[in-house]
PyMOL Python script that loads the backbone (N, CA, C, O; Angstrom):
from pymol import cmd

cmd.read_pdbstr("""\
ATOM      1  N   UNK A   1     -17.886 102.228 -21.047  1.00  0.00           N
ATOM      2  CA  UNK A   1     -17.732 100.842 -21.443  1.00  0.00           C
ATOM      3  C   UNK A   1     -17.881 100.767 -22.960  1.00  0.00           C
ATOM      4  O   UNK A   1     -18.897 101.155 -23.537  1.00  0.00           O
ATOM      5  N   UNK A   2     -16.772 100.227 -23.604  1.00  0.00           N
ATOM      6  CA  UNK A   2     -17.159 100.041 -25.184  1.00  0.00           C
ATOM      7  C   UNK A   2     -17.669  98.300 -25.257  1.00  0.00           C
ATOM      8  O   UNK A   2     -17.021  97.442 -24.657  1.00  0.00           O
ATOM      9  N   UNK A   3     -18.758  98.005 -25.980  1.00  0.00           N
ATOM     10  CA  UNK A   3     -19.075  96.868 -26.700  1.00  0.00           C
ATOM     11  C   UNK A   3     -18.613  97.160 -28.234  1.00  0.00           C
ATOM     12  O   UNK A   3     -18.692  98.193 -28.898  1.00  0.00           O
ATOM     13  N   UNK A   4     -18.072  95.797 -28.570  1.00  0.00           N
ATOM     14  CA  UNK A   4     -17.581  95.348 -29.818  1.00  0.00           C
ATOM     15  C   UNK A   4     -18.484  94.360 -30.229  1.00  0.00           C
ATOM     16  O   UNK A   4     -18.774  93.539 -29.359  1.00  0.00           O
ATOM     17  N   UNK A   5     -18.981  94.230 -31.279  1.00  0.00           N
ATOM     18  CA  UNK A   5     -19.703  93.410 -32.089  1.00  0.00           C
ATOM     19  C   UNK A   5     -18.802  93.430 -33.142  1.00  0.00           C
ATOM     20  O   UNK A   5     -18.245  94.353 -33.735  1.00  0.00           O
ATOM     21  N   UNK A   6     -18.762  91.852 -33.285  1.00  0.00           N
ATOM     22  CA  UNK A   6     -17.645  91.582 -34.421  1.00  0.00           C
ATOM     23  C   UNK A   6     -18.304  90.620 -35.196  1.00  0.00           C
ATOM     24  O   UNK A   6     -18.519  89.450 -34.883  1.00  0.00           O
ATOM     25  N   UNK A   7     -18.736  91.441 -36.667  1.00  0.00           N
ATOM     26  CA  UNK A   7     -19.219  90.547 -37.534  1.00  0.00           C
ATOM     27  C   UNK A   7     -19.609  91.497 -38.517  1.00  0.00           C
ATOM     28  O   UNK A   7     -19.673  92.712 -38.328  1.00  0.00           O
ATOM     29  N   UNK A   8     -19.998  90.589 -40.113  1.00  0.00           N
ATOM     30  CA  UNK A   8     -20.345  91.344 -41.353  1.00  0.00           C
ATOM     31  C   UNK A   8     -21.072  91.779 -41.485  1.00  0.00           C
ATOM     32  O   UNK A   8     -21.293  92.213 -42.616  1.00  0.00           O
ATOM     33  N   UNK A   9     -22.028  92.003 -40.399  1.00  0.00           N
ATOM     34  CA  UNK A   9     -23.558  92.392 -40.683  1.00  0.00           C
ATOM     35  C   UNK A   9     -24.659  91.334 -41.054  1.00  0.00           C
ATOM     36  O   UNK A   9     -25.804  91.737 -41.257  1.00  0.00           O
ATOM     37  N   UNK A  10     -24.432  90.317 -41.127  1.00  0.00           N
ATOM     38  CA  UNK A  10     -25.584  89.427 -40.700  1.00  0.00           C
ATOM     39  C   UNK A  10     -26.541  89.489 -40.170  1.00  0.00           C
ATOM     40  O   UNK A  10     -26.281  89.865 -39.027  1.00  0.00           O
ATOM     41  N   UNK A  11     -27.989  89.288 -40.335  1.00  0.00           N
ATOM     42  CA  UNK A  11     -28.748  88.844 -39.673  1.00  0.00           C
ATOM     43  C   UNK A  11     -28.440  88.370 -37.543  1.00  0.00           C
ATOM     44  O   UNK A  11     -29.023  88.712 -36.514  1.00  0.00           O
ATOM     45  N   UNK A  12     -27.593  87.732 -37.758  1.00  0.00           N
ATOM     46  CA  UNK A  12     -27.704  87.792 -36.195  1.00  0.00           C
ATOM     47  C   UNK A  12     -26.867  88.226 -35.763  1.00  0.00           C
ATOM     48  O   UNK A  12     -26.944  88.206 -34.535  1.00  0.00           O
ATOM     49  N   UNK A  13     -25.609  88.859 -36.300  1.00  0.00           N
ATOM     50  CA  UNK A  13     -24.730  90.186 -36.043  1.00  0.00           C
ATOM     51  C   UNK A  13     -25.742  91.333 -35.424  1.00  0.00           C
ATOM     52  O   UNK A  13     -25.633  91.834 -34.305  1.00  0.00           O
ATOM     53  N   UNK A  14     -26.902  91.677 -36.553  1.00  0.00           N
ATOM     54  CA  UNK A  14     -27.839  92.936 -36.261  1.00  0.00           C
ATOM     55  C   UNK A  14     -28.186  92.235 -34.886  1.00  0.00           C
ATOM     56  O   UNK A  14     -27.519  92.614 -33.924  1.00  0.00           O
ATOM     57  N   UNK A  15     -29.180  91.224 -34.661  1.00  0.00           N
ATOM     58  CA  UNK A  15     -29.636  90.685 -33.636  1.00  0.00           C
ATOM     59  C   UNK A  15     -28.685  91.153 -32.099  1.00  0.00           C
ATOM     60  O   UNK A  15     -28.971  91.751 -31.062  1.00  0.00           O
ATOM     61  N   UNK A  16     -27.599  90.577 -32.593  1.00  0.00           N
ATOM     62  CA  UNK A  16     -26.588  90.643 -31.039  1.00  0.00           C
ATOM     63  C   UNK A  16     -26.300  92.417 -31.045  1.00  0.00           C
ATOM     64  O   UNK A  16     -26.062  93.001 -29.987  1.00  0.00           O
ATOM     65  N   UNK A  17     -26.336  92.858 -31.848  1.00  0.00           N
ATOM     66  CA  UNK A  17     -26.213  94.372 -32.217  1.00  0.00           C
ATOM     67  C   UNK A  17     -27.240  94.715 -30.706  1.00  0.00           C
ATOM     68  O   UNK A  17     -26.819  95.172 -29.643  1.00  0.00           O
ATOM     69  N   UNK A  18     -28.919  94.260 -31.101  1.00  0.00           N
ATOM     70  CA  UNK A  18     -29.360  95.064 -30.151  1.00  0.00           C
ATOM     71  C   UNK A  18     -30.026  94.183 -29.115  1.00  0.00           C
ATOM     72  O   UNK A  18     -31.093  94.485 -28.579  1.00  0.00           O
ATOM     73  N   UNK A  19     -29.484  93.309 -28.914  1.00  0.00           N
ATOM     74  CA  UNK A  19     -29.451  92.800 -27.292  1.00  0.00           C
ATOM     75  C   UNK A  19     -28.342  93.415 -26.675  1.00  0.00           C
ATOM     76  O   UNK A  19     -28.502  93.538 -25.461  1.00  0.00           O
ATOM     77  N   UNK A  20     -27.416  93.783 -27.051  1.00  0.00           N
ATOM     78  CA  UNK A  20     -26.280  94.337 -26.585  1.00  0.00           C
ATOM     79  C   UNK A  20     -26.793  95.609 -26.024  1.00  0.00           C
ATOM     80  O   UNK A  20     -26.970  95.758 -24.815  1.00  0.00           O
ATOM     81  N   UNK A  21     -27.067  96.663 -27.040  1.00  0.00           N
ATOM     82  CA  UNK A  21     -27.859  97.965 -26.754  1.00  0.00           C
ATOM     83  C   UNK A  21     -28.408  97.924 -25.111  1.00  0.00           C
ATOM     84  O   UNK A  21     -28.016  98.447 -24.069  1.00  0.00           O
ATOM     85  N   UNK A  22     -29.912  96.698 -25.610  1.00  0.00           N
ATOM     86  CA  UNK A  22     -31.097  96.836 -24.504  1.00  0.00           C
ATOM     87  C   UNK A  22     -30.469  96.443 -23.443  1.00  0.00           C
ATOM     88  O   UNK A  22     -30.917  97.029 -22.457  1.00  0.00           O
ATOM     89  N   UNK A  23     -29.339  95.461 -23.103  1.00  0.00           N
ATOM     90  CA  UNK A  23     -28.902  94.806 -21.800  1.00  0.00           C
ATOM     91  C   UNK A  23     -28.029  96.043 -21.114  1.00  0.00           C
ATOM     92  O   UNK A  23     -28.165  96.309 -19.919  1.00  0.00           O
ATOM     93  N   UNK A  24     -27.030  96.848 -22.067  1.00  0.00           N
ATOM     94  CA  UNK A  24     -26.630  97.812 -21.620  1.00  0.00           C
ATOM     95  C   UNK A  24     -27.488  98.796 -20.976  1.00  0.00           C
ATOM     96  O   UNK A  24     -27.269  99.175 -19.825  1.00  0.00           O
ATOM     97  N   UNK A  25     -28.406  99.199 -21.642  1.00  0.00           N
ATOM     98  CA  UNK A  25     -29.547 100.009 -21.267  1.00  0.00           C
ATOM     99  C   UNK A  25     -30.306  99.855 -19.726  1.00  0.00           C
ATOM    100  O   UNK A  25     -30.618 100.797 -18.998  1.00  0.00           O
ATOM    101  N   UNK A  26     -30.528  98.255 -19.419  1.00  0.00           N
ATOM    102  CA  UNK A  26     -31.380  98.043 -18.565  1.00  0.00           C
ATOM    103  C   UNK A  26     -30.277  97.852 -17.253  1.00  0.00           C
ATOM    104  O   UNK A  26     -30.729  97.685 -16.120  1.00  0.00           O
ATOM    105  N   UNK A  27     -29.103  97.883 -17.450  1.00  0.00           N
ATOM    106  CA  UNK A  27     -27.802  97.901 -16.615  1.00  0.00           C
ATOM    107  C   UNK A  27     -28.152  98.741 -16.323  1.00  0.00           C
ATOM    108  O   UNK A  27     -28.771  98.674 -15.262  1.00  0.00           O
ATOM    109  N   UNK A  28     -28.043 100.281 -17.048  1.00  0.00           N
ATOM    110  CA  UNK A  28     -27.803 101.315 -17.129  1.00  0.00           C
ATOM    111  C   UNK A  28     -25.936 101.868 -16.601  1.00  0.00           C
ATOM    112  O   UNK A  28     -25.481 102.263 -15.528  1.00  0.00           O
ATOM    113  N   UNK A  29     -25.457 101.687 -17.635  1.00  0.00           N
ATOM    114  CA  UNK A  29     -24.072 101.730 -17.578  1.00  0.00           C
ATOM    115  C   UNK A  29     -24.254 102.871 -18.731  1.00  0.00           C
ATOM    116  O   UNK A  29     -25.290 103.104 -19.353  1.00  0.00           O
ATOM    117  N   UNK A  30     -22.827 103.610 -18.879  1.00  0.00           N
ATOM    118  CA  UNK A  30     -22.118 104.279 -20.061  1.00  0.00           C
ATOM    119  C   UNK A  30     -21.651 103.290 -21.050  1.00  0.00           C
ATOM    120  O   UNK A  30     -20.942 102.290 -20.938  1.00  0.00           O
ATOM    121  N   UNK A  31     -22.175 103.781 -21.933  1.00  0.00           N
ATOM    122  CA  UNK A  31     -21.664 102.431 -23.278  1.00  0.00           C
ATOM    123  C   UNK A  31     -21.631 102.917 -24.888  1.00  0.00           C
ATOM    124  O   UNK A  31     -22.330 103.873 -25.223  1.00  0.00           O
ATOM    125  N   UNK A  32     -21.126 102.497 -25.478  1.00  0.00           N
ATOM    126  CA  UNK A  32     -20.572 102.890 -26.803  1.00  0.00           C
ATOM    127  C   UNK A  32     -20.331 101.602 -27.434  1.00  0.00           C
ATOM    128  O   UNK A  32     -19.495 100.772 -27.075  1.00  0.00           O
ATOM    129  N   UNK A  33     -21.452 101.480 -28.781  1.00  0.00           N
ATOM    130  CA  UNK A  33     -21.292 100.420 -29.121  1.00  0.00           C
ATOM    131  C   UNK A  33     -20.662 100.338 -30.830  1.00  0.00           C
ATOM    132  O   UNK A  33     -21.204 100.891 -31.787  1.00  0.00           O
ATOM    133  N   UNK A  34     -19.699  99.702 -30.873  1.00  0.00           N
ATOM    134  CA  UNK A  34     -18.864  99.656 -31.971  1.00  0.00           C
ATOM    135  C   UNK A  34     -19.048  98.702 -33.007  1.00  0.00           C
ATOM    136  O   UNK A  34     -18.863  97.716 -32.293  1.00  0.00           O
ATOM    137  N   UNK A  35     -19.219  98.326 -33.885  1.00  0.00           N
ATOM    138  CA  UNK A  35     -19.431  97.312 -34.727  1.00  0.00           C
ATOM    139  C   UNK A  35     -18.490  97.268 -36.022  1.00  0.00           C
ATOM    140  O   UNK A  35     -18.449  98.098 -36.931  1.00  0.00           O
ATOM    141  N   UNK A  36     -17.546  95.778 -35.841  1.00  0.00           N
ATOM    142  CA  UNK A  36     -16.374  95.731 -36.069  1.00  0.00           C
ATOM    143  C   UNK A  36     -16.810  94.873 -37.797  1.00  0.00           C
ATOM    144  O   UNK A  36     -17.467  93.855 -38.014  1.00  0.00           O
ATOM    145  N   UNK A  37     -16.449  95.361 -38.287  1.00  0.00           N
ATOM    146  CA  UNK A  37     -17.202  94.456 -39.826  1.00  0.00           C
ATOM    147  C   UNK A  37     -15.563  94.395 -40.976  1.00  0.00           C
ATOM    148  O   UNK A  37     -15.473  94.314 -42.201  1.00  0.00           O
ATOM    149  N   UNK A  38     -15.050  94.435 -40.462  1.00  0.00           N
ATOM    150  CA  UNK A  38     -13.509  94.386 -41.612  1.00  0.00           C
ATOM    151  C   UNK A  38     -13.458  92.823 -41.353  1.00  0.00           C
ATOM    152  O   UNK A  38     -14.218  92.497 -40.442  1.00  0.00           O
ATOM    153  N   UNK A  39     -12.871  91.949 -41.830  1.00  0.00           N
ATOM    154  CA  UNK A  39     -12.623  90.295 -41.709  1.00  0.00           C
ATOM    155  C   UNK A  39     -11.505  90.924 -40.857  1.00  0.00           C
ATOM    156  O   UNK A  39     -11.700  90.961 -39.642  1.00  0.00           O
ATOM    157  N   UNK A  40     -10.290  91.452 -41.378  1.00  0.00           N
ATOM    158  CA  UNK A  40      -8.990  91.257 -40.611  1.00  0.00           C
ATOM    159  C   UNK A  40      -8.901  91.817 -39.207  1.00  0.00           C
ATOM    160  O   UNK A  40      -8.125  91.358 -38.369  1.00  0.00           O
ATOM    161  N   UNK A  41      -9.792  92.908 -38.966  1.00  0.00           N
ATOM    162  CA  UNK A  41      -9.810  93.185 -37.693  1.00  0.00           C
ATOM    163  C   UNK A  41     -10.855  92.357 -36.863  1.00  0.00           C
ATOM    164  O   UNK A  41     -10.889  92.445 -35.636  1.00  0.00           O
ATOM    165  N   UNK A  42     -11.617  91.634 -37.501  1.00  0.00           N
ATOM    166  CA  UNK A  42     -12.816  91.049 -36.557  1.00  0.00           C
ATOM    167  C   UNK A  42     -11.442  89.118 -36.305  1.00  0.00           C
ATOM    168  O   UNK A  42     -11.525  88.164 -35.531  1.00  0.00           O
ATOM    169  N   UNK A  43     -10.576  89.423 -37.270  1.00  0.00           N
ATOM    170  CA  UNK A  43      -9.249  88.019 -36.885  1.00  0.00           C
ATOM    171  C   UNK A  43      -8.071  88.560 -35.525  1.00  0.00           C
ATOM    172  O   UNK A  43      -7.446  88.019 -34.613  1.00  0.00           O
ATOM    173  N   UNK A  44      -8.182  89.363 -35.848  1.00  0.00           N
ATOM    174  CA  UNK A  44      -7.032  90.176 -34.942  1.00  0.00           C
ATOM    175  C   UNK A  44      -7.837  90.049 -33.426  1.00  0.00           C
ATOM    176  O   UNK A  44      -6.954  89.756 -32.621  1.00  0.00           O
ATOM    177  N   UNK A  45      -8.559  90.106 -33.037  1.00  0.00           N
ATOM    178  CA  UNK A  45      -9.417  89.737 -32.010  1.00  0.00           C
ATOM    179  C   UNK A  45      -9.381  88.098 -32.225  1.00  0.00           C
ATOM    180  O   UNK A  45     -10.386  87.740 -31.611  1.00  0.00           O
ATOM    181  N   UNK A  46      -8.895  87.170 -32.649  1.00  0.00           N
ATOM    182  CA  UNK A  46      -8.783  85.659 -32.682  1.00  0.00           C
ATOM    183  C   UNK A  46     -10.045  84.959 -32.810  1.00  0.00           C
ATOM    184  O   UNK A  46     -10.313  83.898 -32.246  1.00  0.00           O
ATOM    185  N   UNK A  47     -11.106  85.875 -33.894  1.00  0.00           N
ATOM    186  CA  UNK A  47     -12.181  85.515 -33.859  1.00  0.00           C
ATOM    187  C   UNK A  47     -12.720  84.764 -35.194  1.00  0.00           C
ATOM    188  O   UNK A  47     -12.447  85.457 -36.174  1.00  0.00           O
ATOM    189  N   UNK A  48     -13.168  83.972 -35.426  1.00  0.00           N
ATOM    190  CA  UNK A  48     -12.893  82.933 -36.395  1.00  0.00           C
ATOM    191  C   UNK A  48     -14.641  82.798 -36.669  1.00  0.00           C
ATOM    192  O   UNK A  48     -15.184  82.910 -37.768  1.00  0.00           O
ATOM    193  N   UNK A  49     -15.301  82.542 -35.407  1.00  0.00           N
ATOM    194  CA  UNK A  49     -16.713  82.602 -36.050  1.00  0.00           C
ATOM    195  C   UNK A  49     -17.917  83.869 -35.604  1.00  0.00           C
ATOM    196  O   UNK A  49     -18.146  84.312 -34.479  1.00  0.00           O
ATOM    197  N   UNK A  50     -18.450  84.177 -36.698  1.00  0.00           N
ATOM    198  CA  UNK A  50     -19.192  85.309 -36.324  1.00  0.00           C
ATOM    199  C   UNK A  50     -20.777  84.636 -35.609  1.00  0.00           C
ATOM    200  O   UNK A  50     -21.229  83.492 -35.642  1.00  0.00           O
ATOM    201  N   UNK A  51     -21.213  85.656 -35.112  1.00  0.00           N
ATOM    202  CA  UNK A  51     -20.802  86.874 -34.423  1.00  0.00           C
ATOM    203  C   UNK A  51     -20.092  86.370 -32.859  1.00  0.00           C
ATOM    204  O   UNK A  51     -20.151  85.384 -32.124  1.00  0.00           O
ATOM    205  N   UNK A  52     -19.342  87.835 -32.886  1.00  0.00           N
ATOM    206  CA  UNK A  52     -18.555  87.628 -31.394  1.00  0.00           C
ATOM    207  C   UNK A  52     -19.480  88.859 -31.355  1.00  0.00           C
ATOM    208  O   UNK A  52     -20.240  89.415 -32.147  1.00  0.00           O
ATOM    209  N   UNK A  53     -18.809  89.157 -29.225  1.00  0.00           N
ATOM    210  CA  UNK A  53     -18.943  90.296 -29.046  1.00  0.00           C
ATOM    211  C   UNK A  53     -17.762  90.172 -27.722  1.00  0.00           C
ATOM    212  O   UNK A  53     -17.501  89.296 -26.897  1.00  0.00           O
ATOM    213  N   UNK A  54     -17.072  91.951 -28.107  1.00  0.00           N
ATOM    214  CA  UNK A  54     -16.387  91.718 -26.939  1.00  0.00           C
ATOM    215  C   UNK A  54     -16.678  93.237 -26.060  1.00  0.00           C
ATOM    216  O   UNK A  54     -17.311  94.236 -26.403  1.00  0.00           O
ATOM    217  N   UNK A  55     -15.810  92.874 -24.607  1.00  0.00           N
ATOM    218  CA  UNK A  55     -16.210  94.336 -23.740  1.00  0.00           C
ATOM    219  C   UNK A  55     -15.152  94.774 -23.486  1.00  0.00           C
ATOM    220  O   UNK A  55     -14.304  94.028 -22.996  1.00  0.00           O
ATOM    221  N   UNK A  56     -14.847  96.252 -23.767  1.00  0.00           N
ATOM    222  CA  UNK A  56     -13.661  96.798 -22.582  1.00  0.00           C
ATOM    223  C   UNK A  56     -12.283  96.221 -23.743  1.00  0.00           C
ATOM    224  O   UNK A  56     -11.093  96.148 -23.439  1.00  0.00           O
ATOM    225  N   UNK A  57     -12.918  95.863 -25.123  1.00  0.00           N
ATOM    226  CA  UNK A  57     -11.411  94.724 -26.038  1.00  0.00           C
ATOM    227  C   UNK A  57     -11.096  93.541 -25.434  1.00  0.00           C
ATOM    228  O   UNK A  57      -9.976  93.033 -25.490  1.00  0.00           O
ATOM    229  N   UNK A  58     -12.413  92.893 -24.628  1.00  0.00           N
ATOM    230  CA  UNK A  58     -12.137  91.750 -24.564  1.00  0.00           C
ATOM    231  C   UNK A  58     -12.948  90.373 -24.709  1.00  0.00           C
ATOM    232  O   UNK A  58     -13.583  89.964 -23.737  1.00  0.00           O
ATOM    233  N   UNK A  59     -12.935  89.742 -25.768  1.00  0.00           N
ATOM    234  CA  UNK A  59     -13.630  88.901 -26.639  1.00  0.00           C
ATOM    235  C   UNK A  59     -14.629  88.297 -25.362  1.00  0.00           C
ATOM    236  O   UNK A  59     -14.094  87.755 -24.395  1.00  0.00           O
ATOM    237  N   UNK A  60     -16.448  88.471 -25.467  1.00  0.00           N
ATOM    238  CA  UNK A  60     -16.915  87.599 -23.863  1.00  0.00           C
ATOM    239  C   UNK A  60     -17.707  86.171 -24.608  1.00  0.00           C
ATOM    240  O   UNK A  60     -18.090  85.231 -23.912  1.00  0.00           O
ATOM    241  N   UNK A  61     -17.880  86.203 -26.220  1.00  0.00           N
ATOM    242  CA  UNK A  61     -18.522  85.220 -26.973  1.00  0.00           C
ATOM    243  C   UNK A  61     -18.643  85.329 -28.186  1.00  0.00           C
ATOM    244  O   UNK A  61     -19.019  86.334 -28.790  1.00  0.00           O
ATOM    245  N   UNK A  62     -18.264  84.075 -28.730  1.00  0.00           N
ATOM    246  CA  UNK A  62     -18.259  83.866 -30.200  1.00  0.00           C
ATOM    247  C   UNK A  62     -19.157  82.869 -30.951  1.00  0.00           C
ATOM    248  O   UNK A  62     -19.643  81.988 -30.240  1.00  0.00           O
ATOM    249  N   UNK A  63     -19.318  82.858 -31.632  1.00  0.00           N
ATOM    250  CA  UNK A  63     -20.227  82.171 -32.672  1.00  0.00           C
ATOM    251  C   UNK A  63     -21.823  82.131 -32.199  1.00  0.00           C
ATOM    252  O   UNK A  63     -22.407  81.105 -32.548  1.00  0.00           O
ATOM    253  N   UNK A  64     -22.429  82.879 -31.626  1.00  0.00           N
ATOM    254  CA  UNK A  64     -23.680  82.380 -31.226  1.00  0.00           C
ATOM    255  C   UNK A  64     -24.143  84.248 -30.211  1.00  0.00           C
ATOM    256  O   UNK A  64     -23.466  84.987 -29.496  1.00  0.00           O
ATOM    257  N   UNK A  65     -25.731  84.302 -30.756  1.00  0.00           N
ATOM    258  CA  UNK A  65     -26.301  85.450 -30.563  1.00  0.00           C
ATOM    259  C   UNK A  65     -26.692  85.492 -28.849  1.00  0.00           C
ATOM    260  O   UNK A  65     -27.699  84.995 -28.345  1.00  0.00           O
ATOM    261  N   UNK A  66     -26.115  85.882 -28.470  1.00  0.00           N
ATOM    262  CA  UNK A  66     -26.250  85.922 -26.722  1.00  0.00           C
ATOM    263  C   UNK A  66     -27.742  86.654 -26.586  1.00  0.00           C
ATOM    264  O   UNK A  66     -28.117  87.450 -27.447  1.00  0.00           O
ATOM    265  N   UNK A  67     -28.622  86.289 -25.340  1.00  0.00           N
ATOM    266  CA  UNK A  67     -29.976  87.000 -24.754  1.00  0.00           C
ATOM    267  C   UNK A  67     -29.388  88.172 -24.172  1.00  0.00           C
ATOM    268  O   UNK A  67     -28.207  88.482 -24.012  1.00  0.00           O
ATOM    269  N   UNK A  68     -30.457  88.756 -23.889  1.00  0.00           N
ATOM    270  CA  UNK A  68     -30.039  90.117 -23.297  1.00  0.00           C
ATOM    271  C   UNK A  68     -29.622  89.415 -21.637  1.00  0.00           C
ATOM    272  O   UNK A  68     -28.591  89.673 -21.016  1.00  0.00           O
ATOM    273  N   UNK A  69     -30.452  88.726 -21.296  1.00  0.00           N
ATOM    274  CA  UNK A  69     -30.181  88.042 -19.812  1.00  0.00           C
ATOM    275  C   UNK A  69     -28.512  88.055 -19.890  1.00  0.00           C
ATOM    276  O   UNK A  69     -27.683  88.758 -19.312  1.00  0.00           O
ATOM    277  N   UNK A  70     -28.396  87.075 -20.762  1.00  0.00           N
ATOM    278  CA  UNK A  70     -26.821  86.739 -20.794  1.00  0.00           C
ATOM    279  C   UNK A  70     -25.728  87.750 -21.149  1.00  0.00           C
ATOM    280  O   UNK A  70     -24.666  87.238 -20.795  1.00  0.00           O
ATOM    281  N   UNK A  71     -25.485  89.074 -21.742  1.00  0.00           N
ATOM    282  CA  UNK A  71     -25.086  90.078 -21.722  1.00  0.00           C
ATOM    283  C   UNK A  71     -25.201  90.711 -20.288  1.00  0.00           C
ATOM    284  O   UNK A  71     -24.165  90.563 -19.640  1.00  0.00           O
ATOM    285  N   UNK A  72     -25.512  90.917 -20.085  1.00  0.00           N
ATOM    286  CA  UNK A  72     -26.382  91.844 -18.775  1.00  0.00           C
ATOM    287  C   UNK A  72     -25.586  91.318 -17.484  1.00  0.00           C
ATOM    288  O   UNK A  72     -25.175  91.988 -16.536  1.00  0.00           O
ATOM    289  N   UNK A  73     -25.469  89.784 -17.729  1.00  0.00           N
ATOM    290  CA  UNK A  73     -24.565  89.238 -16.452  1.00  0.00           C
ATOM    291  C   UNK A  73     -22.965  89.515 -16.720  1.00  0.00           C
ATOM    292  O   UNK A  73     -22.170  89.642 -15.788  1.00  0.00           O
ATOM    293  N   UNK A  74     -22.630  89.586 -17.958  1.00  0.00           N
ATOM    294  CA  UNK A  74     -21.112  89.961 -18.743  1.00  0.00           C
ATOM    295  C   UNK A  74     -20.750  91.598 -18.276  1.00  0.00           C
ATOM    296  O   UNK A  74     -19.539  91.817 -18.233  1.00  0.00           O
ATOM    297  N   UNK A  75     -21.476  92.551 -17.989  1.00  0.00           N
ATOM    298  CA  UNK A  75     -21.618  93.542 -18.020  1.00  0.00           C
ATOM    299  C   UNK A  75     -21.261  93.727 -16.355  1.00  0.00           C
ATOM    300  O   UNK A  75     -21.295  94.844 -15.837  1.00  0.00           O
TER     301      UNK A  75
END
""", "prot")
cmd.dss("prot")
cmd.show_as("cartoon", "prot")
cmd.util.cbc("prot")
cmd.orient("prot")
């Protein structure tokens, strides 16, 4: 499973960075987590406010730092 984190590195970019990690973790799935920080590729995904995150290349939330709860059910 790849996770995409799409954002400049922000403060809650890092944040969603590792709720992403721990929710994957406590799944316990295969995962690879990517962190997308170019503007034009984090647009090309139709993503306009940071942070997103997407799974599998497919956008699951944008503008706002998801809980691990809420990852975990995306997963």
């Amino acid at each position: 499973m790849k996770i995409q984190i799409l954002g400049t590195g922000c403060a809650k970019c890092i944040k969603l960075t590792e709720n992403a990690e721990k929710a994957a973790k406590e799944v316990g799935v295969d995962f690879e987590i990517e962190k997308v920080t170019d503007i034009n590729e984090i647009m090309e995904f139709g993503v306009m406010f940071t942070p997103g995150i997407a799974i599998d290349g497919q956008v699951k939330s944008v503008g706002k730092v998801l809980s691990v709860e809420e990852i975990k059910k995306m997963l």
